[in-house]
N, C-alpha and C positions, 0 to 999 in steps of 0.2 A: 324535302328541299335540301341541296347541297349546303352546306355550311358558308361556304362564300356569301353564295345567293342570300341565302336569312341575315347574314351579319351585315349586308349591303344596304338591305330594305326591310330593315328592324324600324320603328317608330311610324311607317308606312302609313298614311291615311285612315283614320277610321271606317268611308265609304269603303276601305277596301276590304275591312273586318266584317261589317254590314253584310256586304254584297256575297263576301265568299260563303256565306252559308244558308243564305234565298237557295228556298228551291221553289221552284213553281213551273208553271205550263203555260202559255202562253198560245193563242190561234196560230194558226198558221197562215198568213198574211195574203200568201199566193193562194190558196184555196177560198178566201173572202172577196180580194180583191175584184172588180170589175177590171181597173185597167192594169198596168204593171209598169205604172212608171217609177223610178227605183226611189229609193227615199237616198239624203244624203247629210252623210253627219262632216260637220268641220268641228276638228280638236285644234286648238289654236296656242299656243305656250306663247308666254310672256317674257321675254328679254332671253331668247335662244341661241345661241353659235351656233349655225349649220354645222359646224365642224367638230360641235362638242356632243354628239351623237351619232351612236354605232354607223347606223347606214349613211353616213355621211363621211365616216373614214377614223371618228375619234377612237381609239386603242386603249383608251386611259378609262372612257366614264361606261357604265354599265346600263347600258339601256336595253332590254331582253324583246322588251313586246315592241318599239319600235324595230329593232330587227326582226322580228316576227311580221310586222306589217308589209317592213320594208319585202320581207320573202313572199309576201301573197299577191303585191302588188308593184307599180311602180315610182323611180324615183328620179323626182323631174331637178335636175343637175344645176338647171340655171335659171332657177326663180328668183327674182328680184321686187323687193318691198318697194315704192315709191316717196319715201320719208321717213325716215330710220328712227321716230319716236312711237308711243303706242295707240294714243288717240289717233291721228290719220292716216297710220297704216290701215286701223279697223274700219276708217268711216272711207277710204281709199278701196278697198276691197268691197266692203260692201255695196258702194256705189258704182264700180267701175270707170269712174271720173280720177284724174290727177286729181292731189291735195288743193292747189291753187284753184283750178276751176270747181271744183266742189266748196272751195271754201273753208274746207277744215284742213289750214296748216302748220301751225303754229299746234303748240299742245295744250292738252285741255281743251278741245276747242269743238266746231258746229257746221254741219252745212247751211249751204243756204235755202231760202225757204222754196217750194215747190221740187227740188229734187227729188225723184224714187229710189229707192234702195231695196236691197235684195229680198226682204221677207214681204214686199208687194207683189214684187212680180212672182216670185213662187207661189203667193194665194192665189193668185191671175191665174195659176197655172193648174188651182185645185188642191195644191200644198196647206200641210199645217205646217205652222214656224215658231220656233220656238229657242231660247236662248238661255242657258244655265251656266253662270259663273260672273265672270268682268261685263260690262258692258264698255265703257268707257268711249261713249257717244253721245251725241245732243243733234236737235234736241230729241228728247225722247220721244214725238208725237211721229217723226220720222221714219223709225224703226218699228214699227210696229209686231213687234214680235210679243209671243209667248214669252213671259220671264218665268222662270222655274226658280228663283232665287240665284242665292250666292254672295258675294259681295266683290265691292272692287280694293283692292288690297289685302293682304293678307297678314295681319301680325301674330302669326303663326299658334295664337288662343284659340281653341277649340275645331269647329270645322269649317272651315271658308268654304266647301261647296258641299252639296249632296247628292250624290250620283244615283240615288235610287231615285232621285224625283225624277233623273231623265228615263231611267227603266219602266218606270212607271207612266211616263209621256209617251211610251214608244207603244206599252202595251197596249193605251187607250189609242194608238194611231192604227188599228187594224183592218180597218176599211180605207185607210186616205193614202195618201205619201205622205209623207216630213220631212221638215228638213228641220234638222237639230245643233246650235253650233255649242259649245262646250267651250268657253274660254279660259284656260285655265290662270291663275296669278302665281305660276310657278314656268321658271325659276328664276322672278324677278326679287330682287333687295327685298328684304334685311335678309339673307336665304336663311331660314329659319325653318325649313321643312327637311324630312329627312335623317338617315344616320350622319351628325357631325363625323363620326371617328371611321366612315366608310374608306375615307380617302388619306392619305397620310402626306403634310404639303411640301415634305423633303423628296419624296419621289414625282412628282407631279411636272411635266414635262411643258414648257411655257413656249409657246410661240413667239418668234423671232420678232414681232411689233409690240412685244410687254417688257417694262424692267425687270428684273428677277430680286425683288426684298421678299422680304420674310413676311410682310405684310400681303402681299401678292403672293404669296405662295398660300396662306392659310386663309382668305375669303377663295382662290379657286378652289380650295378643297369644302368649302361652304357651298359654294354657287354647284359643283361636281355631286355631290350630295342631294341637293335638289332637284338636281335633272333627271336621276336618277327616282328618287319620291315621283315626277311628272311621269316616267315612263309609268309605275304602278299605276298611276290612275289611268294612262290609258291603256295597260290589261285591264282595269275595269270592263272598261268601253267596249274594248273589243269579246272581253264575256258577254257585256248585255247582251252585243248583236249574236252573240251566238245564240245566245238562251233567249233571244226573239225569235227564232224560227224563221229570221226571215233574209239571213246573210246573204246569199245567192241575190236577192235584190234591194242590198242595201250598197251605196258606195262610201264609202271613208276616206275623208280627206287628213292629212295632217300640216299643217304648216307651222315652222318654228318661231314667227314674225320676225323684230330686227333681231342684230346682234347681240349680244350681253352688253352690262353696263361698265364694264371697264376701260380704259381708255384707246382710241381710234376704234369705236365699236357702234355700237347705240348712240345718238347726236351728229354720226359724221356720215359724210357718201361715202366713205373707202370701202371696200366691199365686206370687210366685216360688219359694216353698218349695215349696207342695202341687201348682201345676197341670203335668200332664205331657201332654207330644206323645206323640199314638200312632197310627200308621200300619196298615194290613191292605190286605194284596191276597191274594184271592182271585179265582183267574180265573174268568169268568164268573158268578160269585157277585156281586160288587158292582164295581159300574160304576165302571170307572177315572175319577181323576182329580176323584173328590169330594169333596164335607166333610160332614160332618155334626154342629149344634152341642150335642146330647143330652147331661145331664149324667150324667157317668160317675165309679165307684169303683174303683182297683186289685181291690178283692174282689169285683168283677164278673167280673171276667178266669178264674179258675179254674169257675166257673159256665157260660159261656161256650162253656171249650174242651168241658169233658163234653158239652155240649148238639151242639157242633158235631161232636164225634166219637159220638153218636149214644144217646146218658145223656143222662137226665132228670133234672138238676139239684134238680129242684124235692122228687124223694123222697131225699133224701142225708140221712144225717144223719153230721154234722158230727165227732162226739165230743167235742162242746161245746155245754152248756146256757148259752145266755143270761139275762139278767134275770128274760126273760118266758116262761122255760119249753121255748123252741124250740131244736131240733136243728140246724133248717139252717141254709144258708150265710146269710153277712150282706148278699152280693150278690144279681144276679139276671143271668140270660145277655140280652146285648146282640145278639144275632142280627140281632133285626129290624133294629135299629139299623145292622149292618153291610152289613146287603141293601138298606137304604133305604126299608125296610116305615115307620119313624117316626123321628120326631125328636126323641123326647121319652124317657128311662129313668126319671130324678129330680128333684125338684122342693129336696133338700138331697143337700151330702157334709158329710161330717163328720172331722174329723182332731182328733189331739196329739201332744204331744211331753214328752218329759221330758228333764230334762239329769242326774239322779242316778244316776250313775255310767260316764257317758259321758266320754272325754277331756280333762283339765282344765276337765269342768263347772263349773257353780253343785252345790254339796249339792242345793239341790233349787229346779226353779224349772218347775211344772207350768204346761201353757199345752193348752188346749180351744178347739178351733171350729167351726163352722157357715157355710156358704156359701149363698146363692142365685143364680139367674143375676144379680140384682142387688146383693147385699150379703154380704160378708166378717164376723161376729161372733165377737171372740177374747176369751177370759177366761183372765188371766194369775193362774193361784189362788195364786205367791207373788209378788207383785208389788212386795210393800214388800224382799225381797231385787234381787241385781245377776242380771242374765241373764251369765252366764260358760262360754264353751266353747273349742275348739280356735283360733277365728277370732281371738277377743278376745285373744287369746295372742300372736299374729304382728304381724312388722312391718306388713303392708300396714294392719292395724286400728293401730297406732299411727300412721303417714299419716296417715287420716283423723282422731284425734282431735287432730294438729296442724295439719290443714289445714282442719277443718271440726267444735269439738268438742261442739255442739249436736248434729249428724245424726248423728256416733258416738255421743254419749249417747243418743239414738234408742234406740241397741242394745242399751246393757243397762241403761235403765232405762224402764219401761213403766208406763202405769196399767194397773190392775184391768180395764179392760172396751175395747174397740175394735172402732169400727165405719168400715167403709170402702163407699164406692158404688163398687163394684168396675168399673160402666161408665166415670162420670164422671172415676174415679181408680185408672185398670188397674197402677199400684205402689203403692199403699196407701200416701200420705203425708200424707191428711188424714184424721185422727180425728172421726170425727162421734156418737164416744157419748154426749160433755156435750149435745149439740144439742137441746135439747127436743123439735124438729122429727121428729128420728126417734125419739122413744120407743116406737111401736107396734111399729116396724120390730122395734128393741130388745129387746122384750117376747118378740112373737115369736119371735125368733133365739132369744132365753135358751131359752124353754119348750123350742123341740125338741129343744136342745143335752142338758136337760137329760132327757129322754127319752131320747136315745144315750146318755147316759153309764148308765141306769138299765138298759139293754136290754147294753149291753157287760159288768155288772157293774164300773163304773169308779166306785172309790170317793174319785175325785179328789187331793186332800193324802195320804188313807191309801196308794193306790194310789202315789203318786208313791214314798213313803216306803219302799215293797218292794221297788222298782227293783230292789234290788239280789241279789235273791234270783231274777231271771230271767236272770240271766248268770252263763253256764257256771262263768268265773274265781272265781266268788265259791261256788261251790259244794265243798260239803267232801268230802274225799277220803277213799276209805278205806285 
């Protein structure tokens, strides 16, 4: 190993000391199998900057085996999360429903009862399913997945997950397909994994939407640290599937979920919140080493897998009536898209967020939007309130409102309406809603917005207001 390389990802995960010195044999999966529907693994990181990973453009953090993926497979440009926290992106994905119509939107929080979610219809489909690391979903009777262990959080004592139990899941899937998701709790807070001294935070190059203290420069070199620990675990991954024998029909998904937790990121729609890196190799199936810039929804993702395990998405019904009457999912399978058939899924996504009853939120500070390939539209429906959450709490946010206390005010106090040319201005720091100039732009955003919200059953302030009635904790006992 070059010296670089070792001094980067020195303190590297135990699974990954484990793992690199397994030898073994394994069937050869294609020679058992009856049919050949491919198995598919989702690696899923916890609190990720699309941008702060190699195939995504970042310069600074060292990620080897995501570029390594990135080169076998491809990388879909313009995936977008539907709620920029981490419980209902997962239970948003998994179900292929909006947060509001599913129920889980707020954090911590539950669908509603009778909905299906992705480890059904994969058994429906003949799949084993199985789940190793975070879950952070409810209620559990819903998900009915294989758990292989792990935990949800990580305070970086001993091993938060074990990667040989999924090797070990995969061996015993030699007759079936699987689908296997890998959630990893990196490289979410306190970042505690990883070489601290990889990164140095006097060199460390800040985006134009951060204040530049000192305090801000040495948690990026923390959070930089453990993205890098994240990439090693998935070289794990991508050894099992090697030393499975069965790469050729296994596909690999990777998605970054939201933003990092620093400020305009994770809790907000600005695109650092919503847009996420997502990677697929499929061998033979889609030509390594591409992009493709198609707009995509998290609740595509569960459409998708059925489609590619050999379900037709399209007659599912959901166990959830929309606005407008319909059963099915809120997505639609991106296939072609990963085969390079087009380039085109969406012409809008749509997301929100609420902060009532989330971690030393605001009471309530509902926030709705609409994206196109060229414009960002946020409607902040309490706007004359403070935006208040976990961030606004911590010293690095006090930093900023003594180093810079206009851009901290930024944060939590917001107009009613924001609109950003999301090419012109890829961090969203110039408002162009007063502008006369884009009214029409405006017009339109609002109407479709207000469409999702009608087809999601989002009853906006009412809705924000119930929050509290879609987490577990708040739920009475008997």
């Amino acid at each position: 190993m070059k010296g670089f390389q070792k001094f980067l990802i020195q303190g590297v995960c135990p699974a990954v000391a484990v793992l690199s010195v397994l030898a073994f044999s394994v069937p050869n999966h294609k020679q058992n199998r009856d049919d050949q529907k491919p198995n598919i693994i989702l690696i899923m990181a916890d609190d990720l900057t699309m941008y702060d990973i190699e195939p995504f453009g970042s310069k600074q953090v060292h990620t080897p085996n995501l570029k390594r993926l990135a080169g076998e497979g491809v990388c879909l440009d313009n995936m977008f999360n539907m709620v920029p926290v981490c419980s209902p992106t997962r239970q948003s994905l998994l179900t292929g429903l909006g947060p509001v119509r599913n129920g889980a939107y707020p954090n911590h929080t539950m669908i509603y009862n009778g909905i299906k979610t992705l480890p059904t219809y994969l058994q429906a489909l003949g799949y084993r399913t199985a789940i190793i690391g975070k879950k952070h979903y409810a209620p559990e009777s819903a998900y009915p997945f294989e758990f292989l262990g792990g935990r949800d959080g990580d305070n970086g004592q001993g091993q938060d997950v074990d990667l040989s139990k999924a090797e070990d899941y995969i061996k015993k899937s030699a007759d079936k397909p699987y689908f296997l998701m890998f959630a990893s709790n990196q490289p979410h807070e306190p970042w505690n994994r990883g070489n601290q001294q990889a990164y140095n935070p006097e060199e460390i190059k800040l985006n134009p939407n951060m204040v530049d203290t000192k305090l801000t420069r040495k948690q990026m070199a923390k959070y930089f640290a453990e993205i890098t620990y994240l990439d090693s675990l998935v070289g794990v991954c991508l050894d099992i599937v090697e030393r499975s024998g069965d790469k050729e029909n296994t596909v690999i998904m990777f998605a970054t979920e939201q933003g990092n937790s620093f400020p305009f990121s994770k809790w907000t729609l600005y695109d650092q919140g919503l847009r996420s890196g997502f990677i697929v190799r499929w061998p033979g199936k889609i030509k390594p080493g591409t992009r493709n810039p198609a707009m995509l929804q998290y609740a595509d993702i569960t459409p998708t897998m059925i489609d590619l395990a050999g379900g037709d998405p399209k007659k599912i019904n959901t166990g959830s009536k929309d606005g407008n009457g319909n059963t099915g999912f809120d997505g639609s399978s991106f296939k072609k898209v990963l085969t390079g058939e087009t380039n085109h899924q969406r012409d809008f996504v749509f997301a929100e967020h609420t902060t009532r009853g989330i971690i030393r939120g605001s009471d309530a500070y509902a926030m709705r939007s609409v994206r196109s390939a060229h414009f960002l539209y946020i409607e902040n429906l309490n706007s004359e309130s403070l935006f208040k959450n976990t961030v606004t709490n911590g010293p690095l946010f006090q930093s900023w409102m003594t180093e810079n206390p206009v851009r901290a005010a930024a944060y939590q106090k917001r107009p009613k309406e924001e609109l950003y040319d999301v090419i012109k201005d890829p961090f969203n720091l110039h408002n162009l809603a007063a502008d006369p100039r884009f009214k029409s732009v405006k017009s339109e955003l609002s109407s479709k917005l207000l469409a999702f919200m009608k087809q999601q059953n989002d009853k906006g302030l009412a809705t924000e207001m119930d929050a509290l009635n879609r987490q577990p904790k708040h739920q009475q006992k008997d």
